[in-house]
N, C-alpha and C positions, 0 to 999 in steps of 0.2 A: 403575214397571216391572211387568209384567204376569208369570205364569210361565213365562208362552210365550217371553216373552224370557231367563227364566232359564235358558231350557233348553238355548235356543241358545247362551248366553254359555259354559255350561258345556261344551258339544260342541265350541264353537271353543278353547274352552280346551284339553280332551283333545284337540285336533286338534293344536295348536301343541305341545303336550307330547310329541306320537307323532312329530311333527317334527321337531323341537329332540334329540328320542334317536336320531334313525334318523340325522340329523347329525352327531352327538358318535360316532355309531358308527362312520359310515363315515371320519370325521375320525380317529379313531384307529387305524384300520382302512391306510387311508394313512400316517399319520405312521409306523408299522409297518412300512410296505412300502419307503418312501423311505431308512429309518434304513439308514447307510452298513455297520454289522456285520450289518442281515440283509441285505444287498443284497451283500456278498461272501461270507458263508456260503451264499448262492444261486448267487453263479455258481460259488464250489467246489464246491458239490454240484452242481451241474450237467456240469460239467467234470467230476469224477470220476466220473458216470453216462455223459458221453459216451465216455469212455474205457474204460470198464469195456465198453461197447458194442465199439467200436471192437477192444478184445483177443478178443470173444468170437467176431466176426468173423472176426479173423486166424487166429486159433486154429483155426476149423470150415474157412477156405480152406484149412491147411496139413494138416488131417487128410484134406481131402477129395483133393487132387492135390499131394501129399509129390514127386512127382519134380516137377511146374512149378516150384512153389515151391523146393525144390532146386536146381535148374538158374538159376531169376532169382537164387539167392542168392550161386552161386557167381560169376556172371557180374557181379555187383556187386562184390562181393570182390576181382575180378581189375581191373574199372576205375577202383576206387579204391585197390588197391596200384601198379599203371602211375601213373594220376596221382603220387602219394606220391611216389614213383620220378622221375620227371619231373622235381618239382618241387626235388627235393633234388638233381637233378644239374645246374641252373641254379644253386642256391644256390653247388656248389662249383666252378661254369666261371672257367677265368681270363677276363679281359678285357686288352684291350689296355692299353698305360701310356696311351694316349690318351681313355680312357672318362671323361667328367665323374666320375662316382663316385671314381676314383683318381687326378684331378688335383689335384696343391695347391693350397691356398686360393691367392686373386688378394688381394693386399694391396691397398691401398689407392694406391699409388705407381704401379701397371701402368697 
């Protein structure tokens, strides 16, 4: 072998070498990213950034028009105690003795 060839062997060599790290890097790099405790410490910190968004929003809407937001808050208020209302006075309607629900069971002999 010539030096000429030594030269190159050793270029391909630090070449495969720079390879072989840039691999093992991004390889790890990955197995990092997939691993299932960062991958839900990511979407909680994400979700608690979006949220934290989200309130900073609400916040600067209700400072900015205190009567709209007032006004939609009551009006919720009022269609969710009506519903409430509603539904609680279904709960205590009689029904007739004829309603499946208050008939006796069918024995097996009917």
């Amino acid at each position: 072998m010539s030096d000429r060839d030594g030269g190159n062997s050793d270029r391909m060599r630090s070449e495969a070498d720079a390879a072989k790290a840039s691999f093992l890097q991004n390889f790890d790099r990955l197995r990092d990213r997939l691993n299932p405790q960062t991958m839900v410490e990511g979407a909680v910190a994400s979700a608690r950034d979006r949220g934290l968004a989200m309130a900073g929003q609400a916040s600067e809407a209700v400072r900015s028009r205190p009567v709209a937001i007032g006004v939609a808050l009551g009006l919720a208020s009022l269609f969710w105690a009506a519903r409430r209302k509603r539904a609680r006075s279904h709960e205590t309607a009689s029904y007739p003795a004829s309603y499946p629900m208050h008939s006796p069971p069918r024995s097996a002999e009917d």
